[in-house]
C-alpha positions as CSV (number, residue, x, y, z in Angstrom):
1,X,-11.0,-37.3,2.9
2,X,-14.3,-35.3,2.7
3,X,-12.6,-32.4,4.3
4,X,-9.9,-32.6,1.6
5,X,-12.8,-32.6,-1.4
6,X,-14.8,-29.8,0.5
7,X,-11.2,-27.6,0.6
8,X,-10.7,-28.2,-3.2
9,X,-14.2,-27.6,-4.3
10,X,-13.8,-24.3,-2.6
11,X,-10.8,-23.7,-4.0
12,X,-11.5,-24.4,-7.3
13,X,-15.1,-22.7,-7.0
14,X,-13.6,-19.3,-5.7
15,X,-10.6,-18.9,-7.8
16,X,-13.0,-20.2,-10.9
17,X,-15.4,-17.3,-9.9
18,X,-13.1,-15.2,-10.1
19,X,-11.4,-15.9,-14.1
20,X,-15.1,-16.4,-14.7
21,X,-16.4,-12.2,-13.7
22,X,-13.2,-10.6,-15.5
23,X,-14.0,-12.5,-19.1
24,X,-17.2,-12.5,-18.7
25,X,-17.3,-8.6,-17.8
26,X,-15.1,-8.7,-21.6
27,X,-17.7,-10.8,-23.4
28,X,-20.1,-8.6,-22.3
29,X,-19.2,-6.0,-23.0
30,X,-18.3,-6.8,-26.2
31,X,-21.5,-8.5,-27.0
32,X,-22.9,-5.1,-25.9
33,X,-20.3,-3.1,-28.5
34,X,-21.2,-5.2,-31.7
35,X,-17.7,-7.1,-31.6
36,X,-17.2,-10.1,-32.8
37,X,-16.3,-13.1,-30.3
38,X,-14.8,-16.0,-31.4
39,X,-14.0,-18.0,-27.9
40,X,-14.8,-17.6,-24.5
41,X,-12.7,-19.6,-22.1
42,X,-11.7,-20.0,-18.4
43,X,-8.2,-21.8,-18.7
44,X,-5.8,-22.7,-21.4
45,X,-4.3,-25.5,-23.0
46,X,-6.7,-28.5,-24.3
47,X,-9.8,-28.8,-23.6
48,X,-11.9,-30.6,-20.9
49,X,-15.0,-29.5,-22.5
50,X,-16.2,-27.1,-25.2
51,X,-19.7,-26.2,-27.2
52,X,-20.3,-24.1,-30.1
53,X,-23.1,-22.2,-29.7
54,X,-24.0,-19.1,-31.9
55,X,-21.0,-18.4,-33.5
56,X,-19.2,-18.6,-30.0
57,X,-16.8,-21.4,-29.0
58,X,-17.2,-22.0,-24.7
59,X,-14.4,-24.0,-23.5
60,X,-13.1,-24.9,-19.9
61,X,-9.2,-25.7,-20.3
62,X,-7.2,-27.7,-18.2
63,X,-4.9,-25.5,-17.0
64,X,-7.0,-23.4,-14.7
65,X,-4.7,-20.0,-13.8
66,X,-6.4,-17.9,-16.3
67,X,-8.9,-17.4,-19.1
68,X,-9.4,-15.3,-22.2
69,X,-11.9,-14.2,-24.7
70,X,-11.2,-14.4,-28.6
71,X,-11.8,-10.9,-29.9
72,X,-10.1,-9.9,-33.7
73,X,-10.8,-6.7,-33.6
74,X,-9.6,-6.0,-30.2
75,X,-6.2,-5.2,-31.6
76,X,-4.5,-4.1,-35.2
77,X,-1.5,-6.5,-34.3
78,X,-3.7,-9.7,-34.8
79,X,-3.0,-10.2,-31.2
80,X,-6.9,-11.3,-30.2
81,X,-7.1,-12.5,-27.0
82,X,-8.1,-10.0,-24.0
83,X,-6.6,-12.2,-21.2
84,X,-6.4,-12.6,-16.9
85,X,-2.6,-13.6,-17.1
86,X,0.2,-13.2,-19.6
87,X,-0.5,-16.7,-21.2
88,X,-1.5,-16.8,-24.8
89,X,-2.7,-19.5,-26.2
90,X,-2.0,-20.6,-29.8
91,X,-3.9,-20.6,-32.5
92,X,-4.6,-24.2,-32.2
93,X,-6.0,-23.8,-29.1
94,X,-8.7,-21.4,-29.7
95,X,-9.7,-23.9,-32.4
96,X,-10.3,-21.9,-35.4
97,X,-10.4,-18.2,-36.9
98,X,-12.7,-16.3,-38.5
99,X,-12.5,-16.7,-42.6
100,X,-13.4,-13.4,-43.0
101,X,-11.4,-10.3,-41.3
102,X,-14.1,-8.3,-39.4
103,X,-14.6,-4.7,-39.6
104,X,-12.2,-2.3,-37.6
105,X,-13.8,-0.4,-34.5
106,X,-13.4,2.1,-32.9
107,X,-10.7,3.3,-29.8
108,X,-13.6,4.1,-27.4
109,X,-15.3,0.8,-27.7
110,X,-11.9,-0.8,-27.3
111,X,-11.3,0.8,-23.7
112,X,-15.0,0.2,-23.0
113,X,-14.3,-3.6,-23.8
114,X,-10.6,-3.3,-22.1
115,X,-11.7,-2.3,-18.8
116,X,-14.6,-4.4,-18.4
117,X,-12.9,-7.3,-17.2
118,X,-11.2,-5.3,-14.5
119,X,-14.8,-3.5,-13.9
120,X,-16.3,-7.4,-13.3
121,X,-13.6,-8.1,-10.6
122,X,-14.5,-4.8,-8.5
123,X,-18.4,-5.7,-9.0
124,X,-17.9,-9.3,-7.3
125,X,-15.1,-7.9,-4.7
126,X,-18.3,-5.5,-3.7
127,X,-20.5,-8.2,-3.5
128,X,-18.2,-10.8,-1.3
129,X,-17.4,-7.6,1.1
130,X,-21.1,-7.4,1.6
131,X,-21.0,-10.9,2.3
132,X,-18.0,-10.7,5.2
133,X,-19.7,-7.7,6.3
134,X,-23.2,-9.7,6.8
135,X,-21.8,-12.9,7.9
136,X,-18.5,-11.9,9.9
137,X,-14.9,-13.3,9.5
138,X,-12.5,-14.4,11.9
139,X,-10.8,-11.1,13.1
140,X,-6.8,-10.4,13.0
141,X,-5.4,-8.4,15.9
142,X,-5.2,-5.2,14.2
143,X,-9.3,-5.5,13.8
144,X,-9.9,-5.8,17.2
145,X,-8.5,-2.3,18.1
146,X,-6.2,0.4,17.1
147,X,-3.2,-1.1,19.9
148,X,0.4,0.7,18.5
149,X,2.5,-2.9,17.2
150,X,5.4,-0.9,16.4
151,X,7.2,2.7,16.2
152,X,10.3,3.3,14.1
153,X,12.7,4.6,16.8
154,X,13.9,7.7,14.2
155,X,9.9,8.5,13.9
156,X,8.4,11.5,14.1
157,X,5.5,9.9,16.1
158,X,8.3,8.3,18.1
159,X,10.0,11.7,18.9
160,X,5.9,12.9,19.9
161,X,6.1,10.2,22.6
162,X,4.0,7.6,20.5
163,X,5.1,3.8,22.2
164,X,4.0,0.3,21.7
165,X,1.6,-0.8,23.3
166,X,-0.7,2.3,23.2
167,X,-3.8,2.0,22.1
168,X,-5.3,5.2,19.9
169,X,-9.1,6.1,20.9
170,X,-9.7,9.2,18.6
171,X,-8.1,10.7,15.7
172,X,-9.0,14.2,15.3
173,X,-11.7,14.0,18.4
174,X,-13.5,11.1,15.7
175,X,-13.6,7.4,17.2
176,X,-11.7,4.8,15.8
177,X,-12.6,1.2,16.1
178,X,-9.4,-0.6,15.2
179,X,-6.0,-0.3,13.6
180,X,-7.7,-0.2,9.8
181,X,-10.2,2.4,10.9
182,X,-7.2,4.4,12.4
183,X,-5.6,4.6,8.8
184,X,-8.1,5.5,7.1
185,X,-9.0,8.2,9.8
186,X,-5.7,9.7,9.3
187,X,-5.0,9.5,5.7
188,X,-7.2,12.7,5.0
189,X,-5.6,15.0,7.5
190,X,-2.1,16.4,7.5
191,X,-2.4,17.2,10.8
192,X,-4.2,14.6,13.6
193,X,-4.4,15.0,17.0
194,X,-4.5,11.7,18.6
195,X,-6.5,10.6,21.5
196,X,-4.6,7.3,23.2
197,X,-4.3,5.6,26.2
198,X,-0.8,3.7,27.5
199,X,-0.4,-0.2,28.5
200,X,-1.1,1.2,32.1
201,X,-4.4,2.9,31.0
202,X,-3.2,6.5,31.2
203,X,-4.8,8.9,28.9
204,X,-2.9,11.9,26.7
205,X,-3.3,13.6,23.8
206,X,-0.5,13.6,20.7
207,X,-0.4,16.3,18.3
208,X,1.5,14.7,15.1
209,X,1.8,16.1,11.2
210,X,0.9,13.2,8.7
211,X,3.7,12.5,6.2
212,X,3.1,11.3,2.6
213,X,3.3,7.6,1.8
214,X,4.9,5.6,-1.1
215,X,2.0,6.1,-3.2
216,X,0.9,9.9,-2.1
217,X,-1.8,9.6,1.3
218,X,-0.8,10.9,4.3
219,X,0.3,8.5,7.0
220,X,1.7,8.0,9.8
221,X,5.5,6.9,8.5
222,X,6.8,4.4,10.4
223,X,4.2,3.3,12.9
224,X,2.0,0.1,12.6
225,X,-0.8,-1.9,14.1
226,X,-0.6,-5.1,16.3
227,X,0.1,-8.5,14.4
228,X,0.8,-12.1,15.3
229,X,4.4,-13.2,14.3
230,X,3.6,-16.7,13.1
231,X,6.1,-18.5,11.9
232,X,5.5,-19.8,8.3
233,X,8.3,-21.6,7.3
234,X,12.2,-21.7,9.0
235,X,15.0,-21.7,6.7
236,X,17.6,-24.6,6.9
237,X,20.6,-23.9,8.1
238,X,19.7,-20.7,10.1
239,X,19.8,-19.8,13.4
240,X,16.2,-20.3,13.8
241,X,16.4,-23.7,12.0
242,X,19.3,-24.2,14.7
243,X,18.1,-23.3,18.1
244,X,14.4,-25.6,17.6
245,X,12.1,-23.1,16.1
246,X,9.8,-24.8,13.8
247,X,6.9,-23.7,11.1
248,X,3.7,-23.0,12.9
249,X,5.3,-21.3,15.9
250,X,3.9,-18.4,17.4
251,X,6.9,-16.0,18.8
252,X,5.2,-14.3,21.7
253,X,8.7,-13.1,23.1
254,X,11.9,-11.8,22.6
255,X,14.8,-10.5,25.0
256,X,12.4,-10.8,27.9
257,X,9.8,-8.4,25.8
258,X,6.4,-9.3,25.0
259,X,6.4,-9.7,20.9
260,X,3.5,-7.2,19.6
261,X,4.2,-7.3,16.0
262,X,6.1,-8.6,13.0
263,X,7.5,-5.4,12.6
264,X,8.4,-5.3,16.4
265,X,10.5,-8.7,16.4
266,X,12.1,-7.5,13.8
267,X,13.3,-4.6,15.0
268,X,14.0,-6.6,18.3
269,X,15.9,-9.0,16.2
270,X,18.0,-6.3,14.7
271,X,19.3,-5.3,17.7
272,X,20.7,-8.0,19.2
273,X,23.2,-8.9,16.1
274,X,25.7,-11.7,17.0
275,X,24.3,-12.1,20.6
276,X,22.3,-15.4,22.4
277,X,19.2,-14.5,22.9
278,X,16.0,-15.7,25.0
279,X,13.0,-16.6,22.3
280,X,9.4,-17.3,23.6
281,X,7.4,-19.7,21.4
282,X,4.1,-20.6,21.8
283,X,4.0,-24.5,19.9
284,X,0.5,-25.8,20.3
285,X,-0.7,-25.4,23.6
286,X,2.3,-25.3,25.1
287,X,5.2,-22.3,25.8
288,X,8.5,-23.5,24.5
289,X,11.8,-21.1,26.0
290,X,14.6,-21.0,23.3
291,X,17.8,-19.5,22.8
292,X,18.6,-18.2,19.2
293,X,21.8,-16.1,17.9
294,X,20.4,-13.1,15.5
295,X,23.1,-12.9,12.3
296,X,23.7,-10.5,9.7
297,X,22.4,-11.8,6.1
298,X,24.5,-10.6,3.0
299,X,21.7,-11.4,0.9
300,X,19.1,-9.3,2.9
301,X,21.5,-6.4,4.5
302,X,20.2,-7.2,7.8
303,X,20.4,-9.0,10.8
304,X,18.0,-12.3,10.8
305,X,17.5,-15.2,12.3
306,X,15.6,-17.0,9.4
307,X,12.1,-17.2,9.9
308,X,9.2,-16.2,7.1
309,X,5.8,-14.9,8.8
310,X,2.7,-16.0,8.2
311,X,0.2,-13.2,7.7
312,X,-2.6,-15.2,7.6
313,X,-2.9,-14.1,11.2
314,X,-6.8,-14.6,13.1
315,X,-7.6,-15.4,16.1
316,X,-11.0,-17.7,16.0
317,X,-12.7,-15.9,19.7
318,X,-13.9,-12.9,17.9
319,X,-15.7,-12.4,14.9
320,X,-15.8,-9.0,13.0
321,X,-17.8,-7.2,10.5
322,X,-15.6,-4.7,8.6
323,X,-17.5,-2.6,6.6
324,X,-17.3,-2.8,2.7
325,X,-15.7,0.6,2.0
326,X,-13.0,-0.4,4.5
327,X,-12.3,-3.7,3.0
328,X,-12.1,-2.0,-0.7
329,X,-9.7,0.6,0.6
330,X,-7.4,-2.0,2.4
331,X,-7.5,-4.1,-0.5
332,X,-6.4,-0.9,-2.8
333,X,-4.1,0.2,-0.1
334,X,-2.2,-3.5,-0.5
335,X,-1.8,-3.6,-4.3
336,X,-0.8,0.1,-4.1
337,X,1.8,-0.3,-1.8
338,X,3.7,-3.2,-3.1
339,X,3.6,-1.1,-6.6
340,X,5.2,1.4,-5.1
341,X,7.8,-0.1,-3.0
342,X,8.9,-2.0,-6.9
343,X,9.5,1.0,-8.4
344,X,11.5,2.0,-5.2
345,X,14.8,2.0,-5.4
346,X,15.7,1.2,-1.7
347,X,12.6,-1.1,-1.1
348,X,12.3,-2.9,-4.9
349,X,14.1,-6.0,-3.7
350,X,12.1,-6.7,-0.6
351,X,9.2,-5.8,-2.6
352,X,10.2,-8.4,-5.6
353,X,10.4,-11.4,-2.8
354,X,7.0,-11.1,-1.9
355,X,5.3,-11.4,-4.9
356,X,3.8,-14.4,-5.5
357,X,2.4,-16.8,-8.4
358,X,-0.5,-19.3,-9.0
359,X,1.0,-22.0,-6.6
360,X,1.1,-19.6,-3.5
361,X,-2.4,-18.5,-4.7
362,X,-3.5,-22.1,-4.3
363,X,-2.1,-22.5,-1.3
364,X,-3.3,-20.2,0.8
365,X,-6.8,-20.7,-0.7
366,X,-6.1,-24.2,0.7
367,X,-4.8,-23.3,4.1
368,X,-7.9,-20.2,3.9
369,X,-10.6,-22.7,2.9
370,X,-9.6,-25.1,5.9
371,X,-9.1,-22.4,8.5
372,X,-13.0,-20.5,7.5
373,X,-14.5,-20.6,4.6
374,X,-15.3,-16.7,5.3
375,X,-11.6,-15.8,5.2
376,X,-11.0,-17.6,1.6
377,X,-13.9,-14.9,0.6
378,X,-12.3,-11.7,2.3
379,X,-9.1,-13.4,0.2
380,X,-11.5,-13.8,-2.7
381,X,-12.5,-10.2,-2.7
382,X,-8.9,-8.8,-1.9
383,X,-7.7,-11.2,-5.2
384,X,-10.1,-9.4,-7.7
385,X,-9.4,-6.0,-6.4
386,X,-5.8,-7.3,-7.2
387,X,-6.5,-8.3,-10.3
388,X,-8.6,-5.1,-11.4
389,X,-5.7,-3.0,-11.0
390,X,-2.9,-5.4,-12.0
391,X,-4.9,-5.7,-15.4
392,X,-5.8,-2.1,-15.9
393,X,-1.1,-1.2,-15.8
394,X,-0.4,0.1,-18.8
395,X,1.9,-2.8,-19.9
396,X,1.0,-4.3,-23.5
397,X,-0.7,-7.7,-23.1
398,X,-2.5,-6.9,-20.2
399,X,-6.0,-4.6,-20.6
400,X,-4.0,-1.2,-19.2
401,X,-2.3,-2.4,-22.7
402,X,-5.0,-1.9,-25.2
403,X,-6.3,0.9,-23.5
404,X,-3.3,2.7,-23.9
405,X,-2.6,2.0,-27.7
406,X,-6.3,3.2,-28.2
407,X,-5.5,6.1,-26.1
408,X,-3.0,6.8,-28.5
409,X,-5.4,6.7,-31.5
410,X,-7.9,9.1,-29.5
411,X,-5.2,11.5,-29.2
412,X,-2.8,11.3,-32.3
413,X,-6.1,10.5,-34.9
414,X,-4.2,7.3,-35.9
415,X,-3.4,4.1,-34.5
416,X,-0.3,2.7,-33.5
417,X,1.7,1.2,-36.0
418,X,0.7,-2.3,-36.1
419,X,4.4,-3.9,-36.5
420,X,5.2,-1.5,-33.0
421,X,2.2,-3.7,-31.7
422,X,3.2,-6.6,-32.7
423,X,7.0,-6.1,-31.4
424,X,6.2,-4.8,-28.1
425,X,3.4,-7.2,-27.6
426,X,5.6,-9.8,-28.3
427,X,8.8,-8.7,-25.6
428,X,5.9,-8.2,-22.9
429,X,4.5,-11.0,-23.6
430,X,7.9,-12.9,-23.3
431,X,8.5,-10.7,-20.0
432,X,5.6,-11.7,-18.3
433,X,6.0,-15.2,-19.3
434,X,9.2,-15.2,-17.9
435,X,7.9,-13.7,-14.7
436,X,5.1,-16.4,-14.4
437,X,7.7,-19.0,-14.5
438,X,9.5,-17.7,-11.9
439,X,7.5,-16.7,-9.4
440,X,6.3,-20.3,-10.1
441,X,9.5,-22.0,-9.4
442,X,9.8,-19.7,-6.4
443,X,6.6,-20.8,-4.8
444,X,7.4,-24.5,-5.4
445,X,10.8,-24.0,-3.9
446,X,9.4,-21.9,-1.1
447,X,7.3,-25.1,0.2
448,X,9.1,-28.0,-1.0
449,X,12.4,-29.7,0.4
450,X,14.2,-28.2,-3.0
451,X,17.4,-27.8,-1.2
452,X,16.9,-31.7,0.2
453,X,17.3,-33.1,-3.0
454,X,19.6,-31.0,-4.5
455,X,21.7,-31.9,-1.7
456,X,21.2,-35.4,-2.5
457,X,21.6,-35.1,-6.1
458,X,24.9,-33.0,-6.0
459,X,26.4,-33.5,-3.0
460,X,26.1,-30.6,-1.4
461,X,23.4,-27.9,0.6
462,X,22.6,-25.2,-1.5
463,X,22.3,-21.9,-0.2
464,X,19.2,-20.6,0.6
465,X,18.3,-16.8,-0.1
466,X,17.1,-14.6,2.5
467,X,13.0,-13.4,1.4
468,X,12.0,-10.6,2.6
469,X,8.1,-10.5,2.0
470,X,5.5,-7.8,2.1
471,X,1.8,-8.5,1.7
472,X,1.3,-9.0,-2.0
473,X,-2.0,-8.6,-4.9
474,X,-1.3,-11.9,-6.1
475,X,-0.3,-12.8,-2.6
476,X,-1.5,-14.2,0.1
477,X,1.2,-14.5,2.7
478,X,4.3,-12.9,3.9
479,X,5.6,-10.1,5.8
480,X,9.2,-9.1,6.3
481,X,11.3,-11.8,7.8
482,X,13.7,-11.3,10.5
C-alpha cells in the first residue's frame, strides 16, 4: 500500500512538474512582455482548487494531462489559451473574461511568449540530466558498451565485414564508451574508420562511408546497439500466445542463436516464416525451451510471431552516468526520428503505432517509478525535450502555431486574416482532438482484456492488429515487434 502511494506521488509529482515549467515559462514571459493574463492553470475541466490573486485566476483542474495560460491578446482569432496539449477549455471553464478588449501587441512579443513554454521544458530537461548524471541511473545494455546488436544483411557496414557481436573501441582513432557515445561519434564524419574487436577478441580496423539518416546526420544505416528483447505484452491468438510465451519474458534465444537485440530477433524471426522453431526464454529465474511457428501478418507485411518489446530495458548491476549533452542529443535524436519516419512513406505506419497518449505516459511512469525512481527522471527529462519540440511544430493550436501566424505578420506587414485563424484553428483543433482520443483508446486497448469482453459481449474474438512500435516523444515503450 505505501509502495502504491509512493509510485503515484511520483507520478503525479513528475508529470505535474512538467505541465507546471511549460505554462509557467508562458506566464512568464508574458508577465515579462506587458500581456495581460487572465488564468493560469495546470489541468482542465472543473476545478479542485482556484484563487484570484492580482487580476490572475490560479486553478488546478481535475483532469491532469495538460495546462494552459489565459492570454487575449495571444491571438487575433479570440482563441486565448497557449496550451501543453490540443484540449481547450471553454469559456466556462476559465471562469470569466476580461470586460474590456486589451490592446493589440506586437508579432515579436508573441513568439517571445510562444516559445517560452517550450524554452521551460528544455531548462528542467537540463536540470534532471544533471541530476542522472550526478546521481546515476540504472544502465541499458547499449550503455554499457558499443557491442554491434544488429547489421542489416544488405548493409554497407555489413558488406565491410561489420558482424554482431563486435564490439567498436574507436571511431576515427577517438574512444567510445558505449553504443550512444558511438553515434554520436560518428554522426559528424562522412567517413569513420572503426576500431573493433570480434566475440573471439580479435582486433581489425573497418573503413566505412557514413550515410544520411531520416532526418539529415550521418549514420551508420542499418546497424544498431545491443538491447534486451523483453517481452511486453503477447497478442492472443498468435503464435507466441500459442507456444507458452508470456508478458515479462526475456527471449535470450532463437534458432539455437544467442538473441543480442530487438532488431536481431526480428530479423531471426523473419527468416524462419512458416517453420517450428526453438525459442529460449528466460521467465524469472528460470530458462524455459519453447517451440514457436513464425507467420506472415497481412496487417504488418511481415512475418511475426506476436510479441510487443518492452524498451524499458536495464539491468540493475551497473549504474551509469551519461553525460548531459548526451542525454539531450538522444532525447532529440528520438523525437526526430519518429517525425521523420511519419512523414515517410514506407515507414509512416510503423511509425503511427508507436505513438502513444496520456494512459501509456502514466504507465510507464508507474512501471519507471517502481523499477528506480532515477529512471522516471531520465523519462522525465526525455518527456520535456518531447514536449519542447512537439509544441514548437508549426501546426495551429499548438505554440509552433502562433509563431508562425506572427511570422507571417513580420514578413507580409499584416496579420493573418482573423476568420483564416479562426477556421484553421478550429480543424486543428478538431484534428488533434481526434488524435488524443485515439491514441487514448489505443493505450487502453493495448493493456486491457478489450478483446475478452468483446468476445463476451458479441460472441466472437475480435481480431487483433499487428503494432509495430518505435520508441516514441510521448512514448515510453515499444520497439518493433516480431
Amino acid at each position: 500500500m505505501l509502495l502504491a502511494i509512493y509510485t503515484v506521488l511520483m507520478v503525479l509529482v513528475l508529470f505535474g512538474l512538467t505541465i507546471f515549467v511549460h505554462e509557467f515559462g508562458h506566464f512568464l514571459a508574458a508577465r515579462r512582455c506587458g500581456l495581460v493574463v487572465e488564468v493560469f492553470a495546470i489541468g482542465f475541466g472543473p476545478a479542485l482548487w482556484q484563487r484570484r490573486v492580482n487580476g490572475v485566476t490560479y486553478k488546478i483542474g481535475c483532469i491532469p494531462f495538460g495546462g494552459y495560460v489565459s492570454l487575449p491578446q495571444l491571438d487575433p482569432s479570440g482563441t486565448q489559451q497557449l496550451q501543453g496539449t490540443a484540449n481547450k477549455p471553454s469559456e466556462a471553464d476559465v471562469g470569466e473574461t476580461a470586460p474590456v478588449a486589451p490592446p493589440p501587441i506586437g508579432p515579436w512579443r508573441r513568439i517571445v511568449v510562444s516559445v517560452a513554454g517550450a524554452f521551460g521544458n528544455l531548462v528542467l530537461a537540463a536540470i534532471l540530466a544533471w541530476a542522472v548524471y550526478f546521481i546515476g541511473k540504472p544502465a541499458s545494455p547499449s550503455e554499457r558498451n558499443a557491442t554491434i546488436g544488429y547489421v542489416a544483411t544488405n548493409s554497407a557496414a555489413y558488406a565491410a565485414g561489420l558482424r554482431v557481436g563486435d564490439e567498436v573501441l574507436t571511431v576515427n582513432n577517438g574512444p567510445v564508451k558505449n553504443w550512444p557515445d558511438c553515434l554520436v561519434s560518428v554522426c559528424r564524419f562522412t567517413n569513420v574508420t572503426l576500431g573493433v574487436r570480434d566475440a573471439a577478441g580479435l582486433p581489425r580496423t573497418l573503413t566505412l562511408r557514413t550515410e544520411k539518416g531520416i532526418f539529415g546526420e550521418q549514420t551508420l544505416l542499418g546497424v544498431d546497439g545491443r538491447s534486451l528483447s523483453m517481452v511486453l505484452s503477447v497478442e492472443s491468438g498468435s503464435t507466441a500466445y500459442a507456444a507458452g510465451v508470456r508478458a515479462g519474458d526475456l527471449v535470450v534465444g532463437f534458432d539455437g542463436q544467442s538473441v543480442v537485440s530487438r532488431a536481431h530477433l526480428i530479423a531471426l524471426v523473419g527468416a524462419r516464416a512458416g517453420r517450428p522453431t526453438a525459442l529460449r526464454v528466460k521467465r524469472g529465474a528460470e530458462f524455459k525451451e519453447l517451440v514457436v511457428t513464425p507467420a506472415w501478418d497481412e496487417n504488418s507485411k511481415q512475418v511475426r510471431i506476436g510479441i510487443t518489446f518492452n524498451i524499458m530495458d536495464v539491468e540493475f548491476d551497473q549504474i551509469v552516468h551519461p553525460k548531459p549533452s548526451e542525454q539531450l542529443y538522444s532525447h532529440s535524436l528520438a523525437i526526430f526520428r519518429i517525425l521523420g519516419a511519419l512523414v515517410t512513406p514506407s515507414q509512416s505506419k510503423a511509425a503511427s503505432q508507436a505513438l502513444g497518449g496520456p494512459v501509456m505516459i502514466m504507465i510507464s511512469y508507474w512501471y519507471m517509478v517502481k523499477l528506480s525512481l532515477m529512471l522516471a527522471v531520465f523519462f522525465t527529462g526525455f518527456l520535456n525535450v518531447n514536449l519542447a519540440i512537439l509544441n514548437l511544430l508549426p501546426i495551429p493550436v499548438l505554440d509552433g502555431g502562433h509563431v508562425l501566424f506572427a511570422l507571417f505578420e513580420v514578413i507580409f506587414r499584416r496579420p493573418v486574416p482573423a476568420r483564416i485563424v479562426n477556421h484553421v484553428t478550429n480543424l486543428f483543433a478538431v484534428l488533434l482532438i481526434g488524435v488524443f482520443v485515439l491514441l487514448t483508446y489505443r493505450d487502453v486497448k493495448r493493456f486491457t482484456p478489450v478483446e475478452h469482453y468483446l468476445k463476451k459481449w458479441f460472441g466472437h474474438e475480435t481480431p487483433v492488429a499487428a503494432t509495430n512500435a518505435m520508441p516514441a516523444p510521448t512514448r515510453p515503450s515499444k520497439d518493433p515487434t516480431p
